[in-house]
C-alpha positions as CSV (number, residue, x, y, z in Angstrom):
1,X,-56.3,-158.6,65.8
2,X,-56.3,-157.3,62.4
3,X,-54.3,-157.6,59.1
4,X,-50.6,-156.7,59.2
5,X,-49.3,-153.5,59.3
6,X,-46.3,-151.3,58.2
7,X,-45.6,-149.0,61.2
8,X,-42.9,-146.4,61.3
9,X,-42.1,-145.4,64.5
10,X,-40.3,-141.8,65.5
11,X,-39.0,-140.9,68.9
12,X,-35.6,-139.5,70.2
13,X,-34.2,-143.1,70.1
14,X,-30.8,-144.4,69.9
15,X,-28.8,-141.6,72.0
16,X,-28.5,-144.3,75.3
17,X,-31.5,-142.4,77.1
18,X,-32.9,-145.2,79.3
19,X,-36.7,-143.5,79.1
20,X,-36.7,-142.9,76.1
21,X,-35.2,-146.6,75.1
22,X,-38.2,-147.7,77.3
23,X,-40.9,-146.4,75.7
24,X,-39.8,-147.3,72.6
25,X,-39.8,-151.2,73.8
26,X,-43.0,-150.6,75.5
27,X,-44.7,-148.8,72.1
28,X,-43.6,-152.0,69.8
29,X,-45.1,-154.0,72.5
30,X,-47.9,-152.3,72.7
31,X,-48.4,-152.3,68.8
32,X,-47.6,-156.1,68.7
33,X,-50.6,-156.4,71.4
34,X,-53.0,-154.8,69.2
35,X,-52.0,-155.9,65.5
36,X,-51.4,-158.6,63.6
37,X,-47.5,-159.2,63.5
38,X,-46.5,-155.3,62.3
39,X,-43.7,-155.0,60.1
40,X,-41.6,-152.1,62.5
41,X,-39.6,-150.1,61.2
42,X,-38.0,-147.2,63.7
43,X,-36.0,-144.3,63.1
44,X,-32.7,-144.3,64.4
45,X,-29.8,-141.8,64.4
46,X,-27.2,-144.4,61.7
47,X,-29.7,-147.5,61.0
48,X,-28.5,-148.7,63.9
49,X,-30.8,-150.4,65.8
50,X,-30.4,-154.2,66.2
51,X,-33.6,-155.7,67.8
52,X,-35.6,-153.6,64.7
53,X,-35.8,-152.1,61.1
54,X,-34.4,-148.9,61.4
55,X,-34.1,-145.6,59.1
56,X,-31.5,-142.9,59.5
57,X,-32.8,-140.1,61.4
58,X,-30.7,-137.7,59.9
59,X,-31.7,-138.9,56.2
60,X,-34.2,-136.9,54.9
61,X,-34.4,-139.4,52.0
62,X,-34.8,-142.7,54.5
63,X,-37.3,-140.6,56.0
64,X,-39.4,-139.6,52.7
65,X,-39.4,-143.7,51.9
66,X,-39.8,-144.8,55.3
67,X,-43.0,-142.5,55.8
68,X,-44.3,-143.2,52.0
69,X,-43.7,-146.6,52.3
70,X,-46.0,-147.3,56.0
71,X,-49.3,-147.5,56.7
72,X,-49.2,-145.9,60.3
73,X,-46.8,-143.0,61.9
74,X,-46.3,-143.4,65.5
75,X,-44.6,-140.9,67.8
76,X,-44.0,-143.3,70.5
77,X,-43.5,-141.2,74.1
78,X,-41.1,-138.6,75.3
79,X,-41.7,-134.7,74.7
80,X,-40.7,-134.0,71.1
81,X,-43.7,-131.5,70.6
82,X,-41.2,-128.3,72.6
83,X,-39.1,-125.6,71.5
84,X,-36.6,-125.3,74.6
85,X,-34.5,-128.3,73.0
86,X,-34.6,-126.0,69.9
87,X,-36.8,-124.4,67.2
88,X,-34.9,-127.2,64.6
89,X,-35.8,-129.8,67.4
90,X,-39.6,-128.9,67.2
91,X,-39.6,-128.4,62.9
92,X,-38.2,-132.3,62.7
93,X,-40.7,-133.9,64.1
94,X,-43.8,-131.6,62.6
95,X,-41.8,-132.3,58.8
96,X,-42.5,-135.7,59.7
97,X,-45.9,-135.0,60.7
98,X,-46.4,-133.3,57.7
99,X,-44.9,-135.8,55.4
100,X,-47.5,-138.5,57.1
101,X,-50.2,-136.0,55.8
102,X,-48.8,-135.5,52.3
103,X,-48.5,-139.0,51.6
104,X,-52.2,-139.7,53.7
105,X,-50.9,-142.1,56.2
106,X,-52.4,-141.9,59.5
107,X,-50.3,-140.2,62.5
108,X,-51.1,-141.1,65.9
109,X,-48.9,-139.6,68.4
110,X,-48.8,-141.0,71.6
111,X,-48.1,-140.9,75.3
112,X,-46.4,-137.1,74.6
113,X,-45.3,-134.7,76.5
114,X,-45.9,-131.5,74.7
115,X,-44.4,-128.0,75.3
116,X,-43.4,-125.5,75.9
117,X,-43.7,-124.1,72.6
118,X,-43.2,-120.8,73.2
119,X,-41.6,-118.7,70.0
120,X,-45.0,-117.2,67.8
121,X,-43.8,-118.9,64.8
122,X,-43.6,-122.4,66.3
123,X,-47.0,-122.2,68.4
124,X,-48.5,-121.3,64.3
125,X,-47.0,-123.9,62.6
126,X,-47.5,-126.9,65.3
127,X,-50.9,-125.7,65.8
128,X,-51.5,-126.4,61.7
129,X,-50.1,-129.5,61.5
130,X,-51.1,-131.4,64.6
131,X,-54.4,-130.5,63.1
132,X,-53.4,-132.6,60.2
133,X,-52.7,-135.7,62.7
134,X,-54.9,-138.7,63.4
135,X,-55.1,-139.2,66.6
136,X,-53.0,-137.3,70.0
137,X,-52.7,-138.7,73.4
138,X,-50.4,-136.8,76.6
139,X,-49.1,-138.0,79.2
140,X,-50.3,-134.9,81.6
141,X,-53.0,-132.1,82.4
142,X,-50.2,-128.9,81.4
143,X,-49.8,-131.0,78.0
144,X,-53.5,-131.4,77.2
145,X,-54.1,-127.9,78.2
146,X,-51.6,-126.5,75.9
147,X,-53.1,-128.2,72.9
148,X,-56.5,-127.2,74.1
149,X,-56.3,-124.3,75.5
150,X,-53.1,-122.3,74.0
151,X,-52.6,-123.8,71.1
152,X,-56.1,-124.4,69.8
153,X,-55.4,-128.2,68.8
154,X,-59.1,-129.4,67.3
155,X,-57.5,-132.9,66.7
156,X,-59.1,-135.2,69.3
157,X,-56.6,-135.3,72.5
158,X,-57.0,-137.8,75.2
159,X,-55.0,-137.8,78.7
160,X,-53.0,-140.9,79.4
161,X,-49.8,-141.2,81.1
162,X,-46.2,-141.6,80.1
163,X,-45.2,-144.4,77.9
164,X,-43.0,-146.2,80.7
165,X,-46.4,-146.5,82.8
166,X,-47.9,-148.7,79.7
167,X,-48.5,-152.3,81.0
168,X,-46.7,-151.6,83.8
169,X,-46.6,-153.6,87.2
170,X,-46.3,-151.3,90.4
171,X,-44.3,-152.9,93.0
172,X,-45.5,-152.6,96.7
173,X,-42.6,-152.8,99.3
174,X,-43.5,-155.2,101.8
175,X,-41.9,-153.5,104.7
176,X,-40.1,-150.4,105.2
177,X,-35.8,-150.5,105.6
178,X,-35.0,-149.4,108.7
179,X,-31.7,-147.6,107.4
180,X,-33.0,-145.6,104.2
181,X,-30.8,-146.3,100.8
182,X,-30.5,-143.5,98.2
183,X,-30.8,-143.0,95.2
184,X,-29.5,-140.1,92.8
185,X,-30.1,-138.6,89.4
186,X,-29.2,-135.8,88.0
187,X,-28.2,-134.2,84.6
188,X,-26.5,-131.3,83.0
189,X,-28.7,-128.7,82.4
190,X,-28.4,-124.5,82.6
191,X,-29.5,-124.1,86.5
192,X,-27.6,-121.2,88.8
193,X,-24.3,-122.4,89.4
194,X,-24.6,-121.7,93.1
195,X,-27.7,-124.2,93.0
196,X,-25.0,-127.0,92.0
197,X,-23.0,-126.8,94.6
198,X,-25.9,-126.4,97.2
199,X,-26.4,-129.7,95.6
200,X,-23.3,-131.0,95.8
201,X,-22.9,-130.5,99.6
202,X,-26.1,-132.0,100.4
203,X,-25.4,-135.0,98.3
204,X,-21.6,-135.7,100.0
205,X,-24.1,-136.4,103.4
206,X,-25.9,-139.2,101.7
207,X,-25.0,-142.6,102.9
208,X,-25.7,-145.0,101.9
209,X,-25.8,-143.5,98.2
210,X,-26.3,-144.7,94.4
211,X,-26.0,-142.6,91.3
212,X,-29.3,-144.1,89.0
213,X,-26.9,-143.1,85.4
214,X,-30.4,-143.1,83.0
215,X,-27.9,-141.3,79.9
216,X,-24.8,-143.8,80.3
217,X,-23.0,-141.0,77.8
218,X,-23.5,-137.7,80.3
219,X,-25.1,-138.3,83.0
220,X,-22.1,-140.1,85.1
221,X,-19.6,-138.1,83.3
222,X,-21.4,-134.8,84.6
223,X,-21.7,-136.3,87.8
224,X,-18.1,-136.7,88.6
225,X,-16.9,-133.4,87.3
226,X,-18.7,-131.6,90.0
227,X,-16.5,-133.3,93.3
228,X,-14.0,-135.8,92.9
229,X,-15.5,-137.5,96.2
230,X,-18.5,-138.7,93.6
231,X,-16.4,-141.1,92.0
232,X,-16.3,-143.4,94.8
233,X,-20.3,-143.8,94.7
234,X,-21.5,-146.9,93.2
235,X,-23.3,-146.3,89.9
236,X,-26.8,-148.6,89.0
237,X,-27.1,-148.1,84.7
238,X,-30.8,-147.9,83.8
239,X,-30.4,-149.1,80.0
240,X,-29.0,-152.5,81.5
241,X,-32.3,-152.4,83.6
242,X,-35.0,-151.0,81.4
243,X,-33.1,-152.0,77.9
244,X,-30.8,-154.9,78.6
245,X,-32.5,-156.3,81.5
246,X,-29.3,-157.8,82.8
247,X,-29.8,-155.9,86.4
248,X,-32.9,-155.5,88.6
249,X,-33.8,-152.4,90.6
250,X,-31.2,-151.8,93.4
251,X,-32.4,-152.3,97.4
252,X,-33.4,-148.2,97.2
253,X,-35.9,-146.4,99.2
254,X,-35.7,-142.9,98.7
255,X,-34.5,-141.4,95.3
256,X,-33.7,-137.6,94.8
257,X,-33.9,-136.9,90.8
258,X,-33.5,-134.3,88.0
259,X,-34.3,-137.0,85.2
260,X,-38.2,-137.2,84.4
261,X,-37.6,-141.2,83.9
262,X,-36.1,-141.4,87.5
263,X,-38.9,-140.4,89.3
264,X,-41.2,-142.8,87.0
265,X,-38.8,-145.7,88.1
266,X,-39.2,-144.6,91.9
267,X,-43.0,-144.8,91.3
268,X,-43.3,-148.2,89.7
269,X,-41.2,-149.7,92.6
270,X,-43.1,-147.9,95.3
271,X,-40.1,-145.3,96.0
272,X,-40.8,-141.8,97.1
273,X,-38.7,-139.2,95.8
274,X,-37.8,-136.0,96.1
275,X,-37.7,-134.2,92.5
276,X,-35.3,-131.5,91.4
277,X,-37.2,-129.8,89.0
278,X,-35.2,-128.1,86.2
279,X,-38.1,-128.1,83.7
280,X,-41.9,-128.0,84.2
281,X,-42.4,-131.8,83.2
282,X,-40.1,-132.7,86.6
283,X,-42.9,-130.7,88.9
284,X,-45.6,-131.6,87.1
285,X,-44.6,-135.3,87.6
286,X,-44.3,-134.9,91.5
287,X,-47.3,-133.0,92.0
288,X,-49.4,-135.5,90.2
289,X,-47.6,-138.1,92.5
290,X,-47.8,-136.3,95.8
291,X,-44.2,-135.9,96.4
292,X,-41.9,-132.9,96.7
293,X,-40.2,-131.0,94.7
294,X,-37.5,-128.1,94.7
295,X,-37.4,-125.9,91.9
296,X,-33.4,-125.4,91.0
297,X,-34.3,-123.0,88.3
298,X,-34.7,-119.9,90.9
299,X,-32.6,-119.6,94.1
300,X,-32.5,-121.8,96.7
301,X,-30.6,-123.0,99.2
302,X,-28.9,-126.5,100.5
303,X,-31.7,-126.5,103.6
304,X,-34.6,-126.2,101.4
305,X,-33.0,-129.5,99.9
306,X,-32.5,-131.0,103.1
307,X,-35.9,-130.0,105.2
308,X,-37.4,-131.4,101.6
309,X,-35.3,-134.4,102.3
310,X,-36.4,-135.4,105.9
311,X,-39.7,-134.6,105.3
312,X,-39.8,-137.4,103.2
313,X,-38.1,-139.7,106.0
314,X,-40.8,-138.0,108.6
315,X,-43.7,-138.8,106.3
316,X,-42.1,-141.8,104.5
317,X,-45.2,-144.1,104.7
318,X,-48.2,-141.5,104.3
319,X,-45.7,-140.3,100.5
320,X,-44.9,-144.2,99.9
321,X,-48.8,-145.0,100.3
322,X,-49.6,-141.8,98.1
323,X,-47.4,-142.6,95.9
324,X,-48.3,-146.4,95.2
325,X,-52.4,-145.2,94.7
326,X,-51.2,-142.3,92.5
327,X,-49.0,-144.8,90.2
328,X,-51.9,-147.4,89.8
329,X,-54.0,-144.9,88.3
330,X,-51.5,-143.6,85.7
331,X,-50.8,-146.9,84.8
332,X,-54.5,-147.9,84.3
333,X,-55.1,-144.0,82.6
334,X,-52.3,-145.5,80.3
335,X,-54.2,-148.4,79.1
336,X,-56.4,-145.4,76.6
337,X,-53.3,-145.4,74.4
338,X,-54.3,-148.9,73.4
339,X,-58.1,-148.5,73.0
340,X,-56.7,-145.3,70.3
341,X,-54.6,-147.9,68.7
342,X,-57.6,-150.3,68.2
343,X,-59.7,-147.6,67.5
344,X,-57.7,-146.7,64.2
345,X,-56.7,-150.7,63.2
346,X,-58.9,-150.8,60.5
């Protein structure tokens, strides 16, 4: 333990994103862990945030004071290093960045996801200033290969796992359900249309079904627009599991998700999935897991969804055993965000 610190932390906070509202509570417990009672401060979109200090994210004067007046800039999780958000997306966080190295305060960022960064201008002017950073850990091989390999990071860069993983406890079912209860999540994003309603069949055969809402303020909202049948599914809100902790994981034993923070949830409680992958994060996620994954960004079709589907019942305890070893290790390859911490405490 070492002598207090002033710690600002930045992330996409505050929006009702139930991963991203989880690794910020597990990056201020993780900082609590390593020093001395830290004086937190985090940026928020209206100095909003009740449970800590907060800075207006849209400020650029709160953010000027909030990084001159710190000792330590953490980026805590999520993938804010990209350019598919937007270009203005990926300039916020490096002014930050940049800010940190104009007023020398250390910049750790941590647990990221990074890319893709794919306009020439962007790849320059992240590759300059995550030079400038302290320290860089990623939560996957494609993001430590893009700093190493494509965008010539020379800052140190360690591979850890998603932020949710940190401290985590992986729950091993003690016996299978006989009758298998779903779980869905998805989100709006620019797929084929003709891929949502292959979608939307195959989900009106689920039964039993639950819709896992991880953005309370789209995610449902989406959901219902696509059949009116939807709105008769039961709906299990992830910010009043992960954030409120007034509900505990629903009875589920199969989830089939869009949402990156879905699949981690069906991994910490031993739950194979079946990922929709609508961005490279989604696959990358179920191939490091051993589960499978449909790509909805080309064409497919609803029985590529549904072979997918009962080749997860077929195989259910070879994935769930897979699965369960796979998880253990992120969560242990986690634990090297916290030896970076105590690395830079001095």
């Amino acid at each position: 333990m070492t002598s207090q610190k002033r710690i600002l932390i930045v992330g996409y906070y505050g929006f009702q994103n139930a991963g991203d509202e989880k690794c910020l509570l597990n990056t201020v417990s993780l900082l609590s862990k390593v020093y001395n009672n830290p004086l937190i401060t985090v940026v928020y979109p209206h100095n909003q945030s009740g449970k800590f200090n907060s800075i207006s994210r849209f400020s650029p004067v709160d953010l000027l004071i909030g990084v001159k007046n710190c000792d330590l800039v953490i980026f805590g999780g999520g993938g804010l290093i990209q350019d598919v958000t937007s270009s203005l997306s990926l300039y916020y966080y490096l002014f930050i960045l940049l800010l940190a190295k104009l007023f020398s305060k250390k910049s750790i960022l941590l647990s990221q996801g990074v890319g893709p960064v794919s306009r020439p201008f962007s790849k320059c002017i992240t590759q300059v200033i995550l030079n400038q950073t302290t320290d860089i850990t990623v939560r996957d091989q494609a993001s430590f290969h893009l700093l190493k390999q494509n965008l010539k990071v020379k800052t140190d860069i360690h591979l850890s796992a998603d932020m949710v993983f940190d401290n985590a406890i992986v729950t091993i079912p003690k016996a299978q359900i006989p009758e298998h209860k779903i779980g869905l999540s998805i989100r709006k994003v620019p797929i084929p249309k003709k891929n949502w309603q292959h979608i939307s069949e195959f989900v009106l055969q689920l039964k039993p079904l639950i819709f896992l809402d991880l953005q309370s303020s789209e995610d449902s909202h989406y959901f219902y627009s696509l059949d009116p049948a939807f709105e008769a599914i039961d709906i299990h809100d992830m910010n009043q599991q992960w954030v409120e902790k007034t509900v505990t994981w629903p009875n589920i034993t199969i989830v089939i998700g869009m949402r990156y923070h879905s699949l981690v949830a069906a991994s910490l409680s031993g739950c194979p999935f079946l990922a929709l992958a609508y961005d490279d994060k989604v696959l990358h996620l179920a191939q490091s897991l051993g589960q499978p994954c449909v790509d909805v960004r080309g064409k497919i079709s609803q029985s590529e969804i549904s072979q997918s589907f009962e080749y997860i019942k077929e195989n259910y305890v070879a994935l769930q055993k897979t699965l369960i070893s796979r998880t253990q290790v992120l969560v242990k390859q986690a634990q090297v965000n916290q030896s970076i911490l105590e690395k830079h405490a001095s």
